[in-house]
C-alpha positions in Angstrom: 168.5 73.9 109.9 169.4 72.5 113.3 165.9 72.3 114.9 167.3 72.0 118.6 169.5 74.9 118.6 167.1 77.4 116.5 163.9 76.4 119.0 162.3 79.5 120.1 159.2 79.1 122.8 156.1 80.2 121.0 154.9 83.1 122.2 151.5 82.2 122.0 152.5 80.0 125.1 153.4 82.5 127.2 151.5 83.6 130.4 149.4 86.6 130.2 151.5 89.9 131.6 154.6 87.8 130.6 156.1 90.0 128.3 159.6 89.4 128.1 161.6 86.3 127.3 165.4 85.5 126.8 167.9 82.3 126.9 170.5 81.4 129.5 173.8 80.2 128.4 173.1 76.9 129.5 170.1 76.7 126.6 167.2 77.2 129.2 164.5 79.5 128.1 162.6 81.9 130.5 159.3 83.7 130.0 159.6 86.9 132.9 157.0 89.6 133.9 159.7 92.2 134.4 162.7 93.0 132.5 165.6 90.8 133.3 168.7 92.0 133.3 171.9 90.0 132.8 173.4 88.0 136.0 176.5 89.6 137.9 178.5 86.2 136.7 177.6 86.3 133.8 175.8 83.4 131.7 172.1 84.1 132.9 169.4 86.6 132.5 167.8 88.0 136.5 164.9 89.2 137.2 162.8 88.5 140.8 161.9 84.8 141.0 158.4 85.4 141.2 158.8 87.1 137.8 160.3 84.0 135.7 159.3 81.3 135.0 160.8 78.2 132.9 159.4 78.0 129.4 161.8 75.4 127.8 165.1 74.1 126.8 166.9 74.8 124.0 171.4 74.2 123.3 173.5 76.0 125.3 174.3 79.3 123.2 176.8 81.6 123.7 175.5 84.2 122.1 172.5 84.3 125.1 173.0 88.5 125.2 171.6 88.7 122.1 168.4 86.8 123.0 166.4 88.4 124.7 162.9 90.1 123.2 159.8 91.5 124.2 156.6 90.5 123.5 155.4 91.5 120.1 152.6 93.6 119.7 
């Protein structure tokens, strides 16, 4: 298993109300309040920048569409 490109934040780290969290491209993971939605150039995830916030990095992955999940319940 290659620990660095199969590292998920924990979501017992995340803020309180932050419900959401997906990968960039680029291997940066973001915890956000509000539902992102993937950037016009593709590559990153969007939401207002009061409503993400940096939660850790990971490898770049091309497959960051796929990445994004909600808080379980």
């Amino acid at each position: 298993m290659d620990e660095a490109r199969d590292w998920v934040p924990d979501w017992s780290q995340a803020p309180a109300g932050w419900d959401w969290l997906a990968q960039d491209e680029d291997g940066r993971w973001f915890w956000y309040r509000t539902e992102p939605a993937p950037g016009f150039g593709g590559g990153i995830w969007r939401a207002n920048s009061r409503n993400q916030q940096y939660a850790g990095q990971g490898r770049p992955n091309a497959q960051w569409l796929d990445s994004l999940q909600c808080r379980p319940t």
